[in-house]
Each structure stands twice: as structure tokens, then as C-alpha cells.
C-alpha positions as CSV (number, residue, x, y, z in Angstrom):
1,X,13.2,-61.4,-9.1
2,X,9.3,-62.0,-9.1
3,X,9.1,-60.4,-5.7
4,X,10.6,-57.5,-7.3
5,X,8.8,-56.9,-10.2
6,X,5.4,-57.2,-8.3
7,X,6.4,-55.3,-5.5
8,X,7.5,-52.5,-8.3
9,X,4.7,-53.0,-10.1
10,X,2.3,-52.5,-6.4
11,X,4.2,-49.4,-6.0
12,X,3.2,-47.6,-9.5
13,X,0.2,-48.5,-9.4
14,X,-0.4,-47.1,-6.1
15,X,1.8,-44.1,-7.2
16,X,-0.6,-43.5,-10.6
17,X,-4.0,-44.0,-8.3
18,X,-2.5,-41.3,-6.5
19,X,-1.7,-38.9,-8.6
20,X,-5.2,-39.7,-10.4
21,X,-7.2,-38.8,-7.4
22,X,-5.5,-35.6,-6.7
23,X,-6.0,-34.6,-10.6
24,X,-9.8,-35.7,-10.4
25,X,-10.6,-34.4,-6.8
26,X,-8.6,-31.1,-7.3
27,X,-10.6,-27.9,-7.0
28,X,-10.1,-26.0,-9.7
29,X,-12.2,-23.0,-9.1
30,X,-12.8,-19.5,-11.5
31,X,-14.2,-17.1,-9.3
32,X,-12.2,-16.6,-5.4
33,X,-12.8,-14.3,-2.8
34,X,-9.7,-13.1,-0.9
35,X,-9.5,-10.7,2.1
36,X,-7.0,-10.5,4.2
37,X,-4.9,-8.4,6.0
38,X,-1.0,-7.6,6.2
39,X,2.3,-4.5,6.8
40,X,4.0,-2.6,4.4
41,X,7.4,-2.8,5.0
42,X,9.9,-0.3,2.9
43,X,12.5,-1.1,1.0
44,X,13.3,2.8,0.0
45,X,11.5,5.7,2.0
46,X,9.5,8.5,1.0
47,X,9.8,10.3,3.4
48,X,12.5,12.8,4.1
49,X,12.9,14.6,7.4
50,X,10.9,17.8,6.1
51,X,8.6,19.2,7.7
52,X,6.5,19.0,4.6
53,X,6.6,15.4,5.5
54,X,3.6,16.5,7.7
55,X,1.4,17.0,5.1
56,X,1.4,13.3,3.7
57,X,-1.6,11.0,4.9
58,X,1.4,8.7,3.9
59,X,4.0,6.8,6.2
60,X,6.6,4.4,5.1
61,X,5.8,1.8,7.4
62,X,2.1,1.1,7.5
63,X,-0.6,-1.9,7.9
64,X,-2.7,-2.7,5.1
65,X,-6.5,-4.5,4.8
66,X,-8.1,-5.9,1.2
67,X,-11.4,-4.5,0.9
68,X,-11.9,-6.2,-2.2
69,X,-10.4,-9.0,-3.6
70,X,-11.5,-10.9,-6.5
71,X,-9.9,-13.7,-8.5
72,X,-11.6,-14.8,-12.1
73,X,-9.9,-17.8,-13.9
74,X,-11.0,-19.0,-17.3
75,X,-8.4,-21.9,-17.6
76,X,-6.9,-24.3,-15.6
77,X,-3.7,-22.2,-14.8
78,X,-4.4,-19.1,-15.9
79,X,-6.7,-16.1,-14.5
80,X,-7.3,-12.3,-13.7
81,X,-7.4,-11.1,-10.4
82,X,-8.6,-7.2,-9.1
83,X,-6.8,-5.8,-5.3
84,X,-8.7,-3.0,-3.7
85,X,-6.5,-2.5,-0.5
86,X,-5.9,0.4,2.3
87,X,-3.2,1.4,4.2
88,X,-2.8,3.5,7.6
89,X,-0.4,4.1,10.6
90,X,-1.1,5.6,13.7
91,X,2.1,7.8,13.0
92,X,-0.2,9.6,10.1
93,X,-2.7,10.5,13.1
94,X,0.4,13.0,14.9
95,X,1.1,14.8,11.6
96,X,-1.0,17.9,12.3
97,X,1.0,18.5,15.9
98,X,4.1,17.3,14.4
99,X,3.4,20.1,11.8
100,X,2.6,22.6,14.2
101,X,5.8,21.6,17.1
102,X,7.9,22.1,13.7
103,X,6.5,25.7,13.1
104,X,6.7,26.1,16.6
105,X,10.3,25.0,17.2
106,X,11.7,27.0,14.3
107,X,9.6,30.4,14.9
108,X,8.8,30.9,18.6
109,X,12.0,32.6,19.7
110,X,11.7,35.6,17.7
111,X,7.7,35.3,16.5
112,X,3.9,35.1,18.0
113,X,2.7,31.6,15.6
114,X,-0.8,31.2,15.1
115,X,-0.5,27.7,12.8
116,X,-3.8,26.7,10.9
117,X,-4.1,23.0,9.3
118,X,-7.1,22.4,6.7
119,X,-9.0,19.3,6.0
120,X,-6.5,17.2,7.3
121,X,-8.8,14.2,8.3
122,X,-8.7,10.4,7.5
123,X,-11.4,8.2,6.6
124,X,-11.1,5.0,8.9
125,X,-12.6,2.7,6.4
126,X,-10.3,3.4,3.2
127,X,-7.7,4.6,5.1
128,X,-5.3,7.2,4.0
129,X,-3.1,5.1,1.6
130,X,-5.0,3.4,-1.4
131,X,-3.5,0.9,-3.6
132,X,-5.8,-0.8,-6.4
133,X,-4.2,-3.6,-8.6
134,X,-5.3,-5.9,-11.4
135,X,-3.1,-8.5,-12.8
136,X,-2.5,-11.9,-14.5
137,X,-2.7,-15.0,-12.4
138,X,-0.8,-18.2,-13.1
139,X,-2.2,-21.2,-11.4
140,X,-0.2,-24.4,-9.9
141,X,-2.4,-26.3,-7.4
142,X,-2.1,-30.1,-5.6
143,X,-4.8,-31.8,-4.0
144,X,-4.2,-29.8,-0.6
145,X,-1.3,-27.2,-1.8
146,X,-1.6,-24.1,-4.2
147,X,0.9,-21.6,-5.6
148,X,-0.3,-18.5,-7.4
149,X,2.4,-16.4,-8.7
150,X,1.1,-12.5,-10.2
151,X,2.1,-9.5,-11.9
152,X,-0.1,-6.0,-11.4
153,X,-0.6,-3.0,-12.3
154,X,-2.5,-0.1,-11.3
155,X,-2.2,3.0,-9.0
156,X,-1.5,4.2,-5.6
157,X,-3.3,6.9,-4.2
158,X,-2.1,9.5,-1.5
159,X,-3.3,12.4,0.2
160,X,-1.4,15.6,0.6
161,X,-2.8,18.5,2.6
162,X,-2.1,22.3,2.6
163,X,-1.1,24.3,5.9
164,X,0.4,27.4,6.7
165,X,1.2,30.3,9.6
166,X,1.2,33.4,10.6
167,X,3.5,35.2,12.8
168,X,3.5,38.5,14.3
169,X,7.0,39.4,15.1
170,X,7.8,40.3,18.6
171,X,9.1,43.4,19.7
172,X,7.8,44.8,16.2
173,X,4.4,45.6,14.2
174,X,5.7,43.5,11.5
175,X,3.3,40.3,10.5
176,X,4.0,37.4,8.1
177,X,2.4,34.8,6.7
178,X,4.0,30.9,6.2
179,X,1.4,28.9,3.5
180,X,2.6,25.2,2.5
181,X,0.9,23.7,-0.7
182,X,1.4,21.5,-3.7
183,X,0.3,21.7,-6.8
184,X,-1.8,18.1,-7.1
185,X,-3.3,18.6,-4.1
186,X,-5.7,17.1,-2.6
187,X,-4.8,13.3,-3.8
188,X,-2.1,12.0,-5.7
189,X,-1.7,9.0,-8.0
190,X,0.8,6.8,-8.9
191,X,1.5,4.3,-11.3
192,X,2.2,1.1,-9.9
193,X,4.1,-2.5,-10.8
194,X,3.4,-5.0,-8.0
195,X,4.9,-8.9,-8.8
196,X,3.3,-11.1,-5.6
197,X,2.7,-14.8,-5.2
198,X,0.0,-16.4,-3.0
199,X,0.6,-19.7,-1.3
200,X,-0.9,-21.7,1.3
201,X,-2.9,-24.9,2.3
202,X,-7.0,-26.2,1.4
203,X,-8.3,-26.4,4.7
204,X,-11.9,-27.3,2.5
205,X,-12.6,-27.5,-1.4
206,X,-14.0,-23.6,-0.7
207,X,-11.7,-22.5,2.0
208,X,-7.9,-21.8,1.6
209,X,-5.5,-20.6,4.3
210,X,-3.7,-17.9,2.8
211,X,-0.5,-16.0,2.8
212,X,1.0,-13.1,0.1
213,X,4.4,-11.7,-0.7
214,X,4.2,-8.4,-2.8
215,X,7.2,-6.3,-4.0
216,X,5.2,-2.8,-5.5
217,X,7.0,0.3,-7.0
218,X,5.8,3.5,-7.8
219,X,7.7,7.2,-8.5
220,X,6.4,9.9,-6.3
221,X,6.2,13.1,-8.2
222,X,5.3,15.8,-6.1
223,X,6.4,18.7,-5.3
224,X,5.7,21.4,-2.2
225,X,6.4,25.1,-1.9
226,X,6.7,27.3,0.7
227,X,5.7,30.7,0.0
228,X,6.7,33.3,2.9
229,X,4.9,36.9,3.3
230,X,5.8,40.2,4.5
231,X,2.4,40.9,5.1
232,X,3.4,45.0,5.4
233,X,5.5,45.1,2.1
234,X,3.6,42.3,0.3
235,X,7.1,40.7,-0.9
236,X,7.4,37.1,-1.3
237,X,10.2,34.3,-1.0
238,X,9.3,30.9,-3.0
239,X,11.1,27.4,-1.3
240,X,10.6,23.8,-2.9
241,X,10.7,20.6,-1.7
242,X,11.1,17.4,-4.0
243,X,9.2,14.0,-3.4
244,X,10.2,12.6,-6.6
245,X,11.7,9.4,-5.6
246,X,11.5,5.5,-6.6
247,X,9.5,3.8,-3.6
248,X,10.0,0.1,-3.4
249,X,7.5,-1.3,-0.7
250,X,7.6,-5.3,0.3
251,X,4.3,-6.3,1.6
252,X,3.4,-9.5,3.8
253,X,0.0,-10.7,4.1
254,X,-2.3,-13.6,5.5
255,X,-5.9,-14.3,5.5
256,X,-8.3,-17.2,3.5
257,X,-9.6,-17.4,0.3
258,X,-13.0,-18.3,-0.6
259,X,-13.8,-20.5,-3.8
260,X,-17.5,-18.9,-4.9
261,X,-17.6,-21.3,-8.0
């Protein structure tokens, strides 16, 4: 019976020296420094087999990179964190030939095309899909394990373009001209909800190994016409093409965080 109650009483207080340390040697930093990089996978699809799909610097399955990433806590568990993060895919590259096969395919039996594409053009560093996000941290951390679950909000930004034709029909004097446009061109905004959680090891007191899940949604609300030309009579047909959807996006990410204070 002795043996028991000392052995017990070795084993709490070995169990409450333990759980002292981790309290007192925890790292419980306010400001954190998190790039990283990650894939967009979707969970509903923007796009929609049109060939105004073409002029979105926008594809459904994309990789993303955090430009910015900045983490501010002003308690033990609870904090504010700001996401500046761009997207591309080398599909969004082929959009200006795969707009101008599509005019092709659809004209050249019975017309001349001459296609034109305007200032369709990416810029490598923020990419062509922008997402920017600030949100309310909650903080559970061990001595060498964290958990940061997170709800955002903010925007995602996309790029649409404007293109168009002309065709001079064969056998015939008769010209027309093709013109594709929307009305918020050039970028487009959307108001976006993004719950995510970051989880991962403490390598150091200042260096976590890091992984993100994100689940973002935004409505797309944009609309395209196409506006055709009798370039002779001047008369003029009017078609529209909805991108008004709900896009759900599940996003997967890994990098390291850096405590800064």
C-alpha cells in the first residue's frame, strides 16, 4: 500500500513538473511571419465550357504563393492575422490561342478571321488571381505543437479581358465584326469568407513548420456579351453569358512560420 501511494505520488509530481515547464517554456508570440506556398483545388467550377472562358486570367485549379502574411496577437489565444496571396496556372497562359482556335473552329468554313486579343498579359509576381484576407485567430499551442483555427474575410480579385474578330465573308463583299466584353472589365472583385486552420510542429522557439487548410467562397457576378456586326448594314445581334455562380475553393498549404516577437 506504501509502495503505491509513493509511486502515485512520483508519478504526479512528475506529471505537474511537466505540464509546468511546457506552460513556462511555451512561446507565446504576438507578431508571426508566414509565407508559404500551396493548390487551389475546386470544390464548384467557374468555369463553363464558353469560349468567354478565354477571357478569365482565372482557372479553377490553380497554385497559390503568400506574399504577405502577418499574424498580430494581443492575448494568449486570441489574434488578428492579414493574407496577401496569388494564384496562377499555366492553363491561364493558352487562353489567347484557345480564344482564337475557338473563333477559328466556329468561323473558318464560311469566313476570312482576323482575331485581335488586347492587354491580355499576366504579371508573374502577383499573378493573375488575387486573394487578400484578414481574420480572427484563436490560439491553442503545447510546448512543441500548435493549432490555429481562423475565420476571414476579404476579396478575390480577377482579371477579365476584352477580344473580338472580324470576318470577311468568303465568296462575298460582306464584312463583320465579333467584339467580346464585360461590363467590370478590367478586374473584378469578390467578397470572400474563408474558415482555415494552421497546424504544425516548433522546430525552434522562432521557427514553425507549417501546414493550412482553407475552405473560401465567393459569388462571381459577371457577365459577357457578344455583340455581332454587319459591318455593311450596321445591324447588330446582342448574346450574354452568365458567370454568376457560388465558387467553393479548398486550399492546401505548407511552409514555416516566423515568431518576430
Amino acid at each position: 500500500m506504501i509502495r503505491k501511494i509513493l509511486f502515485l505520488s512520483l508519478l504526479l509530481n512528475f506529471w505537474f513538473n511537466v505540464c509546468g515547464q511546457q506552460e513556462s517554456t511555451a512561446h507565446y508570440s504576438k507578431w508571426q511571419l508566414k509565407p508559404q506556398i500551396g493548390v487551389n483545388i475546386p470544390i464548384t467550377k467557374l468555369m463553363q465550357g464558353e469560349i468567354t472562358d478565354n477571357l478569365f486570367q482565372y482557372n479553377d485549379n490553380s497554385v497559390y504563393w503568400q506574399i504577405l502574411s502577418v499574424s498580430y496577437f494581443w492575448s494568449k489565444h486570441f489574434g488578428v492575422g492579414f493574407d496577401y496571396q496569388a494564384s496562377a496556372s499555366n492553363k491561364i497562359q493558352n487562353k489567347p490561342e484557345n480564344f482564337i482556335a475557338a473563333i477559328n473552329s466556329e468561323f473558318e468554313d464560311n469566313y476570312f478571321v482576323n482575331t485581335a486579343l488586347w492587354n491580355y498579359e499576366t504579371n508573374l509576381l502577383t499573378g493573375d488571381i488575387q486573394r487578400i484576407l484578414i481574420g480572427l485567430i484563436y490560439r491553442i499551442e503545447t510546448y512543441n505543437l500548435y493549432f490555429y483555427p481562423k475565420l476571414s474575410v476579404g476579396r478575390t480579385s480577377v482579371k477579365t479581358e476584352t477580344a473580338g474578330a472580324y470576318l470577311n465573308e468568303k465568296n462575298s463583299h460582306l464584312q463583320y465584326s465579333i467584339s467580346y466584353s464585360s461590363e467590370m472589365y478590367y478586374q473584378n472583385r469578390f467578397f470572400t469568407v474563408a474558415p482555415s486552420a494552421s497546424f504544425g510542429y516548433k522546430i525552434l522557439d522562432r521557427l514553425f513548420l507549417n501546414a493550412d487548410i482553407m475552405l473560401s467562397y465567393f459569388k462571381s457576378n459577371v457577365e459577357f456579351q457578344k455583340e455581332s456586326t454587319n459591318l455593311y448594314t450596321q445591324n447588330k445581334t446582342v448574346e450574354y453569358f452568365d458567370y454568376k455562380k457560388d465558387i467553393y475553393t479548398l486550399s492546401l498549404g505548407a511552409g514555416i512560420i516566423f515568431v518576430i516577437k
